[in-house]
Backbone bond lengths (Angstrom), bond angles and torsions (degrees), N, CA, C in turn:
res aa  C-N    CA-C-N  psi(-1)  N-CA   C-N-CA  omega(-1)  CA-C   N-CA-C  phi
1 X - - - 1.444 - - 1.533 107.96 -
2 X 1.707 126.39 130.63 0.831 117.69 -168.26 1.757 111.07 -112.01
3 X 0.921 138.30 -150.26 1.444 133.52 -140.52 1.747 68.70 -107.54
4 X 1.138 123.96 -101.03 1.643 130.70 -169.64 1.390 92.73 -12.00
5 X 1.188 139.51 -43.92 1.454 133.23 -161.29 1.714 116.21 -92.23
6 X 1.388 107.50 -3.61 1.446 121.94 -179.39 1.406 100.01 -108.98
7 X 1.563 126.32 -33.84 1.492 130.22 -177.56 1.747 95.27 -72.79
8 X 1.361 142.51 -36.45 0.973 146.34 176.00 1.615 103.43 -43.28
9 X 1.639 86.17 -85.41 1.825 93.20 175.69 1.298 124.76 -35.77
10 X 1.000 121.41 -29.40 1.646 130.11 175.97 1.078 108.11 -74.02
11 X 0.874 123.94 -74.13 1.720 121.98 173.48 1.967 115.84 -107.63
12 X 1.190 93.32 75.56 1.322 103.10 161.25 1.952 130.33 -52.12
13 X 1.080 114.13 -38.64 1.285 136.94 149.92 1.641 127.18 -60.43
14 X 1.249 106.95 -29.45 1.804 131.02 177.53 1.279 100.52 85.56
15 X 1.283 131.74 -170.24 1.407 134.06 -175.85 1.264 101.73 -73.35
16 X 1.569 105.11 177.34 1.307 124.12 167.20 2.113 112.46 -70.69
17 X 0.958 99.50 117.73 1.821 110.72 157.29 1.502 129.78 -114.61
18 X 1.177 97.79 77.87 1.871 90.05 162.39 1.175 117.29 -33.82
19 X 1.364 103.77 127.39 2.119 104.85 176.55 1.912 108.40 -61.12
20 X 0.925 103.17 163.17 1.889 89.55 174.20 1.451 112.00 -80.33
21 X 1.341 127.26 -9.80 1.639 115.15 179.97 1.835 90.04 -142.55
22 X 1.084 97.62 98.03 1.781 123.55 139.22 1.354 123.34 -22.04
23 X 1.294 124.98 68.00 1.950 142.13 175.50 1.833 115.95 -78.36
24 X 1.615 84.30 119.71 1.902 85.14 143.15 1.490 107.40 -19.35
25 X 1.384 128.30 -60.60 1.252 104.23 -133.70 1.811 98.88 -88.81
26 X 1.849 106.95 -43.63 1.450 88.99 159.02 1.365 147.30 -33.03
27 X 1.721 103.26 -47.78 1.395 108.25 178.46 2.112 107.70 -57.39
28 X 1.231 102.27 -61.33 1.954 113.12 163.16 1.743 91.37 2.39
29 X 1.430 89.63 -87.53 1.163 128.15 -166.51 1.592 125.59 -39.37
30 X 1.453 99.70 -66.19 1.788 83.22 155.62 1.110 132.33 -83.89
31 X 1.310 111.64 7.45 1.826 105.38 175.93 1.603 92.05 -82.00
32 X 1.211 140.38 -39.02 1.320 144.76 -142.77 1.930 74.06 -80.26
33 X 1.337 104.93 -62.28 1.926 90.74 -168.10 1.379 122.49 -66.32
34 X 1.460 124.97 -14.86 1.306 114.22 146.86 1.221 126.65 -56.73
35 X 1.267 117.18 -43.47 1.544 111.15 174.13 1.444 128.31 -65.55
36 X 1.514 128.46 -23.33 0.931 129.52 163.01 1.204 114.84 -106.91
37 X 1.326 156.15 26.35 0.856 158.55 112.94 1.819 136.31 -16.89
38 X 1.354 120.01 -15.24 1.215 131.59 146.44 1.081 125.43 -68.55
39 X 1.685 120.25 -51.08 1.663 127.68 136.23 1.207 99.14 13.59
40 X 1.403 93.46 -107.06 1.490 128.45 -139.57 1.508 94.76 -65.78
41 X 1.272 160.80 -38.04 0.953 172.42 153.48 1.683 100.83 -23.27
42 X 1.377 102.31 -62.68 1.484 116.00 -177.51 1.148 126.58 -44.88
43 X 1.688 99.25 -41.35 1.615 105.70 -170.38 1.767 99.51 -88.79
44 X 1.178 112.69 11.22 1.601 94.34 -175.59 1.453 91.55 -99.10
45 X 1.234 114.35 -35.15 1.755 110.12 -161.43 0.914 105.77 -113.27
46 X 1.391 158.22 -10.27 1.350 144.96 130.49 1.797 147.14 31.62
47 X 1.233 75.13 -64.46 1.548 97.57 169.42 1.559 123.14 -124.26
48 X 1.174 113.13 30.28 1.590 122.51 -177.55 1.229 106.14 -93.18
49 X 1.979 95.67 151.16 1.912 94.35 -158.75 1.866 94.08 -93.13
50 X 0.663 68.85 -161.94 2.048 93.06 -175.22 1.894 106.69 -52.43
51 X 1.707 97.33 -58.84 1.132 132.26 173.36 1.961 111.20 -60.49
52 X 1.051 103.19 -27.60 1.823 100.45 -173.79 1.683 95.36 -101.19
53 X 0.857 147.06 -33.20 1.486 141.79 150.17 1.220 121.77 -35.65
54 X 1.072 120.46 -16.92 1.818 125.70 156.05 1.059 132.42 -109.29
55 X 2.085 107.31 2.98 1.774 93.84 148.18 1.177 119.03 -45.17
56 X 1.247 100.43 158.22 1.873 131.06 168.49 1.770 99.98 -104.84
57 X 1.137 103.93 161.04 1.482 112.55 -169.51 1.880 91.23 -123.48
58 X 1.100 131.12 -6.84 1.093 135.07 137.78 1.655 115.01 -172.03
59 X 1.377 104.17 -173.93 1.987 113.77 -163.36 1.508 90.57 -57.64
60 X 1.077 125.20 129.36 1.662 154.99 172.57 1.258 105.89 67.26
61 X 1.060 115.46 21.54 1.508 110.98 -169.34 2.203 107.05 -85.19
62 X 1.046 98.87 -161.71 1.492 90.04 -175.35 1.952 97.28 -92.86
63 X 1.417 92.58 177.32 1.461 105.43 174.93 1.559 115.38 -97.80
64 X 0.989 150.76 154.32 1.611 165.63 160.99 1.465 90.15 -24.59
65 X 1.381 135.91 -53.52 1.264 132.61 173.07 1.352 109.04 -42.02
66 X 1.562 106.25 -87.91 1.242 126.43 -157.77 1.984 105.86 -44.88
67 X 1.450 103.45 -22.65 1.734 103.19 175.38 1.203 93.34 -54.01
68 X 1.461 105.66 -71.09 1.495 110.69 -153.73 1.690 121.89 -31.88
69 X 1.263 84.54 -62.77 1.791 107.26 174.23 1.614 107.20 -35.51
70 X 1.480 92.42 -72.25 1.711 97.62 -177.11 1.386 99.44 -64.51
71 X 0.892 159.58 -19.30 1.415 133.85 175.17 1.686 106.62 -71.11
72 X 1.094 114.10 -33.68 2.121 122.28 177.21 1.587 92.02 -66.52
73 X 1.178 137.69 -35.67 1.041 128.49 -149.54 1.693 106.53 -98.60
74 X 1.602 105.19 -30.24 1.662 119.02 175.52 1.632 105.43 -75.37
75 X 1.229 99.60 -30.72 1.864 101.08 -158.43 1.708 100.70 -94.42
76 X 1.307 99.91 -29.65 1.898 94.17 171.57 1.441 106.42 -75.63
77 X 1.391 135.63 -30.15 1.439 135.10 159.71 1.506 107.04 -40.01
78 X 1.198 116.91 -64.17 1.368 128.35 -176.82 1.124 113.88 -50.80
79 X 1.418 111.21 -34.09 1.794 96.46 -171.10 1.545 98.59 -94.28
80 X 0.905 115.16 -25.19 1.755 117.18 166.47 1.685 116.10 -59.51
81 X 0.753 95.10 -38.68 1.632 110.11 -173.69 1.606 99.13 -72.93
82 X 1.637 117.65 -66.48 1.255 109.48 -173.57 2.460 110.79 -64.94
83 X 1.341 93.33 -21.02 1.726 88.30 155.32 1.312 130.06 -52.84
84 X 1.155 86.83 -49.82 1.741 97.03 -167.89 1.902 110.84 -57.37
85 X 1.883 100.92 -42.40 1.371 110.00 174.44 1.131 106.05 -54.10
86 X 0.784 106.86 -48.06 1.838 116.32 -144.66 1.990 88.57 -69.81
87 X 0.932 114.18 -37.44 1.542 121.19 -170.62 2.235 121.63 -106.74
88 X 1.193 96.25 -14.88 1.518 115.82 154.61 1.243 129.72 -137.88
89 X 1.693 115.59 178.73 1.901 108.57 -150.08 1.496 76.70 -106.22
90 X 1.287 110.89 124.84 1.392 137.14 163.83 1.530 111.89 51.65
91 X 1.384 148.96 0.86 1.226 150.76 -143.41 1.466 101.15 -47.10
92 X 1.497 98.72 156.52 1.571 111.99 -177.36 1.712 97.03 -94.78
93 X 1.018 116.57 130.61 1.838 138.97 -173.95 1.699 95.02 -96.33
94 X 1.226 99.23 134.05 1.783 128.75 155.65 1.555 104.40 -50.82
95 X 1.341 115.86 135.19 1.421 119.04 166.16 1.612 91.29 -103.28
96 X 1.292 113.91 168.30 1.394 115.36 141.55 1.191 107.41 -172.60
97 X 1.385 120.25 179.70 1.518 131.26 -111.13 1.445 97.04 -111.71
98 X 1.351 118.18 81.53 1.876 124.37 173.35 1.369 104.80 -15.26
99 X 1.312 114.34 -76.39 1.445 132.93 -122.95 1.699 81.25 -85.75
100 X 1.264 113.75 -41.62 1.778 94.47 -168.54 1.825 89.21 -80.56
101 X 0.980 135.41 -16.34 1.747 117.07 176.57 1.557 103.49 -64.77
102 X 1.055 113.05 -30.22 1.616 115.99 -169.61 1.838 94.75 -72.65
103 X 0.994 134.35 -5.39 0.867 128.15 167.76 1.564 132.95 -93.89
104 X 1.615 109.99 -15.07 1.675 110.31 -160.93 1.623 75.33 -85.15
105 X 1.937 76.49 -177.87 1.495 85.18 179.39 1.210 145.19 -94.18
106 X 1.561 110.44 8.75 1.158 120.14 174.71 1.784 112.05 -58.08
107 X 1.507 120.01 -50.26 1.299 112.19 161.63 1.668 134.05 -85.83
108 X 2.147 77.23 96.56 1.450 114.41 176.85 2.283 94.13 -121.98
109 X 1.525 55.92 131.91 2.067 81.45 162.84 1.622 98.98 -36.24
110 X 1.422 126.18 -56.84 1.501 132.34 -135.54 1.501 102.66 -73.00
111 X 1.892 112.50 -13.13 1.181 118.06 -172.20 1.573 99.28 -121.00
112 X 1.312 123.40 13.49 1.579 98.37 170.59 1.526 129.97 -67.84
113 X 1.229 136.77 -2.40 1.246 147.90 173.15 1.973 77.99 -66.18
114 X 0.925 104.24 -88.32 1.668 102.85 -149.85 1.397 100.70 -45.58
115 X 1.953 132.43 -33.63 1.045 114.31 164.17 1.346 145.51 -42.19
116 X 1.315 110.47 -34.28 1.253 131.90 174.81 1.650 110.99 -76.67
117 X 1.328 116.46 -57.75 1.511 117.49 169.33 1.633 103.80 -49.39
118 X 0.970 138.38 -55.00 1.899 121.71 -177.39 1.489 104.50 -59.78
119 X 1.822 121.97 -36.58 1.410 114.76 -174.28 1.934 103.10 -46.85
120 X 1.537 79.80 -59.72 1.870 92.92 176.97 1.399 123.50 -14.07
121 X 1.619 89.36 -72.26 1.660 117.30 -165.64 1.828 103.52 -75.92
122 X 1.303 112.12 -30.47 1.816 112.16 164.33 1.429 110.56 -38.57
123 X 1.866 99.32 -74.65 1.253 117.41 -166.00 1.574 128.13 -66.83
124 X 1.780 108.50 -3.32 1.446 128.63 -172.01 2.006 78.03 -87.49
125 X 1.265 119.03 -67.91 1.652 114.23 -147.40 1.699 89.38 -70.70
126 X 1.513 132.16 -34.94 1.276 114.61 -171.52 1.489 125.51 -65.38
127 X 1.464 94.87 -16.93 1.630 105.13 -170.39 1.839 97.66 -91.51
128 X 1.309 87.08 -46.52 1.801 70.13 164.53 1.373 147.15 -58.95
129 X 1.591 98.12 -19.95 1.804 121.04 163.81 1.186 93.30 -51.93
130 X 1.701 110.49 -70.36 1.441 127.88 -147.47 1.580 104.56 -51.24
131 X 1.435 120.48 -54.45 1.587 127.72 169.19 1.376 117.18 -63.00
132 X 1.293 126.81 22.90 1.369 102.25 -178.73 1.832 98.23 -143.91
133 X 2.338 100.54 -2.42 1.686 90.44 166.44 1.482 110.23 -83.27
134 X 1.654 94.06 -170.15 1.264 101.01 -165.74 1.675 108.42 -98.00
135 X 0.951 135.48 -168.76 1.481 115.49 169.05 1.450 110.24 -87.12
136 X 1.128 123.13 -27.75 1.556 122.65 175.98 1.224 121.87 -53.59
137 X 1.715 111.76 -19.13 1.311 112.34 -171.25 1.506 116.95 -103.97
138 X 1.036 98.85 12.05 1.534 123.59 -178.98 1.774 89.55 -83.21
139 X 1.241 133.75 -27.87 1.292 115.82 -157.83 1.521 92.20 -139.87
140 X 1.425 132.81 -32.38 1.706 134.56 144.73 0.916 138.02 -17.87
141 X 1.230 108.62 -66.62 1.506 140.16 168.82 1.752 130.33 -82.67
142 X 1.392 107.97 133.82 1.871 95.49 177.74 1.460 93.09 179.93
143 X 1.337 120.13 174.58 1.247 141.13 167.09 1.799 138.77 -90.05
144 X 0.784 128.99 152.91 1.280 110.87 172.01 1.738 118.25 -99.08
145 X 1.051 156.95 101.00 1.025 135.71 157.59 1.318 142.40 -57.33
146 X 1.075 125.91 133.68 1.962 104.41 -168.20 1.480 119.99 -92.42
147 X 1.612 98.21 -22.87 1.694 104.94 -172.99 1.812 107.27 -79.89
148 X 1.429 105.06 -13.08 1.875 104.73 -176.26 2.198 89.76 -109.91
149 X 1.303 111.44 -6.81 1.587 118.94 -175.05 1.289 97.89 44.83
150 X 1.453 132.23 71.32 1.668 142.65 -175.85 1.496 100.89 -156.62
151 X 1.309 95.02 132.76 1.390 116.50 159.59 1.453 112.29 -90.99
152 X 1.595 116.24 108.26 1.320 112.97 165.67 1.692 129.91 -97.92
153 X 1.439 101.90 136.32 1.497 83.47 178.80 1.628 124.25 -86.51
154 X 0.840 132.80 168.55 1.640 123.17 -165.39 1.084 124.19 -61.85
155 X 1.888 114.53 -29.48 1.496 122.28 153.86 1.107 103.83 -32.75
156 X 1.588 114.57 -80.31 1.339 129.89 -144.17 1.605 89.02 -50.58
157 X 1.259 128.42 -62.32 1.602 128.99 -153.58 1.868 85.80 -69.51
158 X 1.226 129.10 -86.45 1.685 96.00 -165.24 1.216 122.61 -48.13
159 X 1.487 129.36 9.18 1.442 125.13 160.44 1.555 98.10 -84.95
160 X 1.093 139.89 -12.64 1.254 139.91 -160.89 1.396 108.75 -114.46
161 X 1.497 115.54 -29.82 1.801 108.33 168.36 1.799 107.38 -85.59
162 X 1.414 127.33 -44.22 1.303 127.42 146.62 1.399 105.71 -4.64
163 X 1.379 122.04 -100.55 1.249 126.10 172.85 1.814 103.35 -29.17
164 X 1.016 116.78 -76.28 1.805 121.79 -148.31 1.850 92.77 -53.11
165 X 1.489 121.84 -23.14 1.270 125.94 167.31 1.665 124.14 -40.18
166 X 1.563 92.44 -61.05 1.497 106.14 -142.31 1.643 76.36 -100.94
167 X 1.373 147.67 -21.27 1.290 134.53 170.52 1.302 120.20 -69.00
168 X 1.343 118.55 -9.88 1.618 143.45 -173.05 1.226 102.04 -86.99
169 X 1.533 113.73 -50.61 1.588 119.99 -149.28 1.896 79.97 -99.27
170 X 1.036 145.82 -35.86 1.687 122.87 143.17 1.226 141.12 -23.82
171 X 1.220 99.43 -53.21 1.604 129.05 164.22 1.062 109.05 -53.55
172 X 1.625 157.56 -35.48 1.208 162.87 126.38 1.476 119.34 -50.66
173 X 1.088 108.00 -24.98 1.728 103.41 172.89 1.746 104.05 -89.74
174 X 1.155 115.20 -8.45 1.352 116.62 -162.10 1.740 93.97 -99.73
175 X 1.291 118.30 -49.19 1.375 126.51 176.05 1.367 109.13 -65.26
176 X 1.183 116.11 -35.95 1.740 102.92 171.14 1.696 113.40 -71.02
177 X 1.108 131.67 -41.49 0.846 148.28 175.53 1.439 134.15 -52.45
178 X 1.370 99.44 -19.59 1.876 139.70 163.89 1.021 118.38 -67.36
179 X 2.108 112.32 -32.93 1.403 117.89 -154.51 1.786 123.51 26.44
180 X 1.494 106.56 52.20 1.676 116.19 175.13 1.521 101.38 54.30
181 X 0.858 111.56 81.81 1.512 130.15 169.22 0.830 105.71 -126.36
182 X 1.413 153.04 -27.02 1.724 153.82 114.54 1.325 127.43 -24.09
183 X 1.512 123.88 1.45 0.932 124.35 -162.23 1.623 137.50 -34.33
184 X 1.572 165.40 110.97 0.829 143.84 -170.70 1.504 130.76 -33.62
C-alpha cells in the first residue's frame, strides 16, 4: 500500500473545504446533520459483534471503538468551544491531543453504550445552541485556535464538524468494509 493509497484511507471524503460564500442554506444544512447525526451513527454500529469493534478503517489507523470515543470527545469540544463563542469575544480554545485520548482508558468497547448515549446527549444540547443563534452569529462570532493560528467563525467551524461527521461515519463504513484486515 502506497502513500496515495493511505492518504485515501485517511480522508476518504478529502479534506475539509469551506465553500467561498457562507449560505442560509449551508448553515440549514449542517445544523440539520448535527442533529441527526446520532441517527446515522446508530444505524452503522448497532449491531456490531465484539470482534467488528476492532476493525481499523485502515493500517494504524483507529478501531470502530476508538471513532466512537473520539468523536464524544471532538464533538463535546465543539459544543464547548461554540459556548464559549457564543458567550466571549473571540476566546482562544484548548487543543488537545486526539491520538493520545484514543489511547486512555476510558475508550474501551465495555463502555460504548454510554459512548454513544453522551454522543446523543452532545448533539441534542448543540443543536439546540445551533437553533436558537442568530444568523449574524454564524459569521460574528468564532474562536481562535492557536495550534491551526486561525480565527474561525462559527459558520466556518459547523462547516468543519459537518465534514469531521460524515468523514467519521466513512471511517466506519470503511472499517466494516475491511472485515479486520487492519487488524491490531
Amino acid at each position: 500500500m502506497d502513500k496515495h493509497d493511505i492518504y485515501n484511507l485517511m480522508y476518504p471524503i478529502g479534506k475539509f473545504e469551506m465553500p467561498d460564500e457562507l449560505t442560509n442554506d449551508h448553515i440549514k444544512d449542517w445544523k440539520w446533520k448535527i442533529e441527526e447525526f446520532p441517527t446515522i451513527i446508530l444505524g452503522k454500529i448497532k449491531n456490531l459483534t465484539e470482534s467488528e469493534w476492532k476493525y481499523r478503517y485502515r493500517p494504524n489507523g483507529w478501531n470502530i471503538t476508538q471513532v466512537l470515543h473520539h468523536l464524544v470527545d471532538s464533538h463535546m469540544n465543539a459544543l464547548n468551544r461554540f459556548k464559549l463563542a457564543l458567550t466571549e469575544d473571540h476566546p482562544k480554545i484548548k487543543p488537545y491531543h486526539e491520538g493520545l485520548f484514543a489511547n486512555l482508558p476510558d475508550y474501551d468497547p465495555s463502555i460504548n453504550h454510554l459512548a454513544f448515549n453522551m454522543l446523543e446527549g452532545i448533539h441534542a444540547k448543540w443543536y439546540k445552541i445551533l437553533s436558537n443563534m442568530r444568523e449574524e452569529d454564524f459569521i460574528s462570532k468564532g474562536y481562535y485556535h492557536p495550534e491551526n493560528k486561525k480565527l474561525y467563525s462559527l459558520g466556518e467551524a459547523l462547516g468543519l464538524y459537518d465534514w469531521h461527521c460524515r468523514h467519521h461515519r466513512e471511517h466506519i463504513s470503511q472499517a466494516m468494509s475491511f472485515e479486520g484486515r487492519f487488524w491490531e
